[in-house]
N, C-alpha and C positions, 0 to 999 in steps of 0.2 A: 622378573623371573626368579624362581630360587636356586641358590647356590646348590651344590651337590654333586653327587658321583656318579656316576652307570658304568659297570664295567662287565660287556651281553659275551655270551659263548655264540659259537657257530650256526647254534640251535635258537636262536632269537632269544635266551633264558638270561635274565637278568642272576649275575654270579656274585658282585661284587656292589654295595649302594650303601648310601649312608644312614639309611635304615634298616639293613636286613644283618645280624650276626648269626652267623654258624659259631658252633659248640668247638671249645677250643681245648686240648690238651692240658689239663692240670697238674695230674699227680697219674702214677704207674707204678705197677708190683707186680710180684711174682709168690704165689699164695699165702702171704701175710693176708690180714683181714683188709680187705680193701673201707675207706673210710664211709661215717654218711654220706649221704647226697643231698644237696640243698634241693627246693623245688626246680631250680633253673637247668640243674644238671641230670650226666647219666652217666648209666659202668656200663662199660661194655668186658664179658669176657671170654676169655682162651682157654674153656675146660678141654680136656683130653679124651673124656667119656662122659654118658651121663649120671655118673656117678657125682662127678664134679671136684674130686678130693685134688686133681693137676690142675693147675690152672694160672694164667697169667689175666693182669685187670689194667683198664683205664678209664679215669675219669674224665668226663668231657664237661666244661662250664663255658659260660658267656665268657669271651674274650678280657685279659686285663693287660693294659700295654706294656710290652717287655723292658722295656723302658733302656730299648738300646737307639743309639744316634742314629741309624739308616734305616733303610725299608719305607715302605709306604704304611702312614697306621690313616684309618679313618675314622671319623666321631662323629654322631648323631649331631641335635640342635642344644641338646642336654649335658654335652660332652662325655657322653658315655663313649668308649672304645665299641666301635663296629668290627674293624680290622686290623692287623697288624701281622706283615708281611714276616714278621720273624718268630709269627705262631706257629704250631700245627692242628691243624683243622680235623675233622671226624669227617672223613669220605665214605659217606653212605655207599654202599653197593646193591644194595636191596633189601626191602622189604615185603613179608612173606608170613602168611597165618600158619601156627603150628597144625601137627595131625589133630585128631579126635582120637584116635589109638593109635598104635603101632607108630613109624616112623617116617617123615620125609626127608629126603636129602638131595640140597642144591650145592650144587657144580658151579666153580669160578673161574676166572683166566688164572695158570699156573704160574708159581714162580712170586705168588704173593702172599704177606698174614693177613689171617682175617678173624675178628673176631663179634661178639655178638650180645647187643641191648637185648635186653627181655623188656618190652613194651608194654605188654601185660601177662600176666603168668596165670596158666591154666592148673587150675586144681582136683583132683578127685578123692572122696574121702572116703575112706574101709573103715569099717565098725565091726568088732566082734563082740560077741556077749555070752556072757555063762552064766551058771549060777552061782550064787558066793559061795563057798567052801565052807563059811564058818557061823551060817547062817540060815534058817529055818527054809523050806520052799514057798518061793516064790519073792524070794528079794537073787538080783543079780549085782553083775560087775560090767564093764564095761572096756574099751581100750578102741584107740580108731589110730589111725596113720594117715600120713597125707602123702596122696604121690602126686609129683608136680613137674609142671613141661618144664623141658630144660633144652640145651641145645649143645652141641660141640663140634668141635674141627678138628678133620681128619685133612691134613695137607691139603688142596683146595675144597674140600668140599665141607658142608655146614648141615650136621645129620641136627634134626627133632625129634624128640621124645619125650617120652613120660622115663621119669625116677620111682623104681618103686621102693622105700626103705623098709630096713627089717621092725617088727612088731615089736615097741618096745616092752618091757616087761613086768612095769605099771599096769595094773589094772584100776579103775577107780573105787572106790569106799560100796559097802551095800547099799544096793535102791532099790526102791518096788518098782519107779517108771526107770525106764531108761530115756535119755531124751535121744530125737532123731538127730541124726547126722546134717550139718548142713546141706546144702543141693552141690551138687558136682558143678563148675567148672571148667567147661574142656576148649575155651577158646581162649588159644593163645595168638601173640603177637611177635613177631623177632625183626629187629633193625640190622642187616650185618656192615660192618664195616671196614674198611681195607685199613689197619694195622700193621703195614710192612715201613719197618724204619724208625716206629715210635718205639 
């Protein structure tokens, strides 16, 4: 028989094993540029509005052992770290597809932070077009914006939406085509996570 762990919740759900690692607290800030993300890892954040300019961040990556004397740590057959009792773990609370327009907003139990992966990020793209100014007719100019789902936390609750930013004031060089705008975008993804204490 093989050696190994199981440690089930109440719900029959395999929580703790020497195969399975939950995403472990790395690094955290408070609107500095938060770092890259290797493939392994993710950010979850704490914007204020969806504007996004307030905001606190965490990174979550595969487990590395803290390399302290107690606690319980467990390791694969490879000796990679599965667990170690003196990490802190990403407690998913839900997962939930952004609106198509407008806004959704989910309600949490009170009294806790929460903050929120972007899974996949929904895009919509705006094209305006003129004629060049400086330029005989029928050559134009061009300029597009991208407004993109976002989410934020308002004391327990987790609003979705679209950002739209202002047009910036680039236009592109004269063209006789204009090329078309990518396709739109409008399905998003958001992970939230209980954040209280990290």
């Amino acid at each position: 028989m093989p050696a190994g762990i199981q440690i089930i919740n109440s719900a029959g759900t395999v929580q703790i094993d020497e195969t399975y690692r939950n995403l472990a607290l790395r690094e955290q800030g408070t609107q500095a540029g938060p770092p890259a993300v290797p493939g392994t890892g993710m950010l979850a954040f704490k914007y204020s509005d969806l504007g996004g300019a307030t905001y606190k961040w965490w990174r979550f990556d595969v487990p590395i052992p803290s390399g302290a004397t107690h606690g319980l740590q467990i390791f694969n057959a490879a000796g990679e770290c599965t667990f170690d009792a003196m990490l802190k773990y990403a407690r998913v609370v839900d997962v939930f597809a952004g609106p198509t327009s407008g806004t959704v907003t989910k309600s949490y139990a009170s009294g806790r932070e929460y903050a929120v992966i972007m899974v996949k990020r929904g895009v919509i793209v705006e094209q305006q077009v003129r004629n060049d100014p400086g330029s005989p007719p029928g050559w134009y100019n061009y300029r597009r914006r991208f407004i993109q789902s976002r989410a934020y936390v308002s004391g327990s609750q987790v609003i979705a939406g679209w950002y739209t930013p202002e047009w910036a004031d680039s236009w592109s060089g004269p063209l006789q085509v204009v090329p078309s705008p990518t396709m739109d975008d409008t399905a998003a993804q958001y992970i939230v996570v209980d954040s209280t204490g990290y």
